[in-house]
C-alpha positions as CSV (number, residue, x, y, z in Angstrom):
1,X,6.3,11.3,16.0
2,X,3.8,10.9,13.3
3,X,4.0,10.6,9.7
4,X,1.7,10.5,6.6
5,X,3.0,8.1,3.9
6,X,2.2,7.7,0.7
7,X,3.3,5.3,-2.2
8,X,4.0,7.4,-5.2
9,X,5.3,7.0,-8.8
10,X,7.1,10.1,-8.4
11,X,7.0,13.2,-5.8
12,X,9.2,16.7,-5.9
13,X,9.3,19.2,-3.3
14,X,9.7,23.1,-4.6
15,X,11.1,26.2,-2.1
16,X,10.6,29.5,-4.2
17,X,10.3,27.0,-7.9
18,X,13.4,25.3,-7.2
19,X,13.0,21.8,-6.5
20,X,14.6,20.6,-3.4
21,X,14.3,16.7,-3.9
22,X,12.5,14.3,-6.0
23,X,12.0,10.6,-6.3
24,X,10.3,8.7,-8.6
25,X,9.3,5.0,-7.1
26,X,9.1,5.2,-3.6
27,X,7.7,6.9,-0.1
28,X,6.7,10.3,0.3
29,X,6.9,10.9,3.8
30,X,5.5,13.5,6.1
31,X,6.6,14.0,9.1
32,X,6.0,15.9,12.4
33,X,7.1,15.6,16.0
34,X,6.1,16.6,19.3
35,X,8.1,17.5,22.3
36,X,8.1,14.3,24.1
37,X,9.4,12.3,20.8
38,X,13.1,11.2,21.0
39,X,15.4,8.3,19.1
40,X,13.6,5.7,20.2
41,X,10.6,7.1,18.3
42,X,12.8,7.5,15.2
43,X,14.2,4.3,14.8
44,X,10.7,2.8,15.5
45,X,9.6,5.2,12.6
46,X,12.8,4.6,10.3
47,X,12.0,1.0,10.8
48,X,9.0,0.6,10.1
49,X,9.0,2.6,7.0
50,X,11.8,0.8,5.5
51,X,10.1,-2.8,5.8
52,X,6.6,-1.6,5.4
53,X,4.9,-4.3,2.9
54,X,3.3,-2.2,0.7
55,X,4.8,-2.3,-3.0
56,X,3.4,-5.0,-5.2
57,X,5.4,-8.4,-5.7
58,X,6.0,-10.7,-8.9
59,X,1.9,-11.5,-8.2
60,X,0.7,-7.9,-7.8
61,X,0.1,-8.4,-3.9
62,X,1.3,-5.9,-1.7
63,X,4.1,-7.8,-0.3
64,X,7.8,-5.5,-0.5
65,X,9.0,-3.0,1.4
66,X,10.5,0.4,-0.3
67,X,13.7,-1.5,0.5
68,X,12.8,-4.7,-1.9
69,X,11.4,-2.8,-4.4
70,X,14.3,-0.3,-5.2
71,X,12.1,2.9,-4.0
72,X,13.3,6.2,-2.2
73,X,12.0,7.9,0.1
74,X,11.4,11.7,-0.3
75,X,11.1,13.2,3.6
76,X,9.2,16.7,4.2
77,X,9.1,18.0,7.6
78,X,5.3,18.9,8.6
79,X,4.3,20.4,12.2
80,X,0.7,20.5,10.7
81,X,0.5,17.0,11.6
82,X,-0.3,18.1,15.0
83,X,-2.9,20.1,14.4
84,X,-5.9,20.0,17.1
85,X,-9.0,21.2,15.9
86,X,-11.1,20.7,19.5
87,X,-11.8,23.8,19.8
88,X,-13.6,25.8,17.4
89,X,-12.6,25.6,13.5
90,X,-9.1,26.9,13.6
91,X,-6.3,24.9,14.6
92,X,-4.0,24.8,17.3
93,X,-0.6,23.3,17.0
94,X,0.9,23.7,20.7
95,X,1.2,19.8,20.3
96,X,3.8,20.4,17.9
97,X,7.6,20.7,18.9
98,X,9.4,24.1,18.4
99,X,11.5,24.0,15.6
100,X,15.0,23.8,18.0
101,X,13.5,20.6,18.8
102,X,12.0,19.8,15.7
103,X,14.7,20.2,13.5
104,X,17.6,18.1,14.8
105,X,14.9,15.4,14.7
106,X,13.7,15.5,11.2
107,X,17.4,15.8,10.5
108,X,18.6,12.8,12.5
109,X,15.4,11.1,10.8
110,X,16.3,12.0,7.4
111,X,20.1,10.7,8.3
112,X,18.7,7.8,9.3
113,X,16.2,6.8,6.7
114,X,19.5,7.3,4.5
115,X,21.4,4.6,6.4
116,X,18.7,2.4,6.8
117,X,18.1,2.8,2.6
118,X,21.7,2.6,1.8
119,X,21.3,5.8,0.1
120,X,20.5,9.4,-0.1
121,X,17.2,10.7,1.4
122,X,16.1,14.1,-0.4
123,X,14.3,16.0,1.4
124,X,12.4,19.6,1.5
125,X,13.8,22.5,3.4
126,X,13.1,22.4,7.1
127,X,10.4,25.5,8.2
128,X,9.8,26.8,4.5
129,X,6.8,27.1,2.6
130,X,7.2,24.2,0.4
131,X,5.2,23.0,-2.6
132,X,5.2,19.5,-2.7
133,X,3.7,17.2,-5.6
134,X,3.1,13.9,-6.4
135,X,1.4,11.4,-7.7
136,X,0.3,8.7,-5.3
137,X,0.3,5.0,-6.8
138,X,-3.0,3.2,-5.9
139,X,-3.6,5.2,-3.7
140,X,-1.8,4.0,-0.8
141,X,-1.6,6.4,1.8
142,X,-1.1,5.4,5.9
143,X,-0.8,7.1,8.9
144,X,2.0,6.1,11.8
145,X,2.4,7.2,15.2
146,X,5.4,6.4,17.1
147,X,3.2,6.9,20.6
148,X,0.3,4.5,19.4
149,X,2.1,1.7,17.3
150,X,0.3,-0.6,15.4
């Protein structure tokens, strides 16, 4: 599993100009998965994005998880995120999991992110073409991999 995450001040995600879910505080989250990911990978994922350290404490250090700083999480399900671009200039994505596989897991991710947050998780619409906005707070943006954790 891999994700892109990004600390925003706010972040909306649009199918056909109706908005889908929104935040304002918090994580957007990208995510993709592969065929080989399973619910070990998303608990290690859900995990680490809930305690991640990277909202700013009383000091203005980057020292609170989403969790300690009251955020949300906005989730958006991305197979782009295995692009492979080895060959040539046009991407492949046979690293990316079908969407019978993908889905359940972005949905069992999403359910979890909720339980781990103790609250709702919006999230875009799985396999649309979404328009997603935002506007990233720092910037802080980080890339995860459940395979290669750091």
């Amino acid at each position: 599993m891999r994700v892109i995450v990004q600390r925003v001040s706010e972040a909306a995600v649009r199918v056909e100009g109706a908005v889908t879910g929104q935040i304002g505080k918090g994580l957007l989250v990208l995510a993709g998965f592969e065929d080989a990911d399973s619910a070990s990978d998303l608990a290690w994922m859900v995990q680490k994005l809930v305690r991640l350290r990277i909202f700013p404490d009383a000091a203005d250090i980057m020292n609170c998880s989403v969790l300690e700083a009251g955020g949300d999480i906005l989730a958006v399900s991305q197979f782009t995120l295995y692009a492979s671009t080895r060959k040539g200039n046009r991407p492949s994505w046979g690293r990316a999991a079908r969407g019978d596989i993908s889905q359940p897991l972005f949905e069992g991710f999403v359910a979890q992110l909720a339980e781990s947050l103790g609250k709702p998780v919006p999230a875009g619409v799985f396999g649309a073409d979404m328009a997603v906005s935002l506007v990233n707070d720092g910037p802080v943006t980080l890339s995860l991999d459940s395979k290669a954790p750091e």
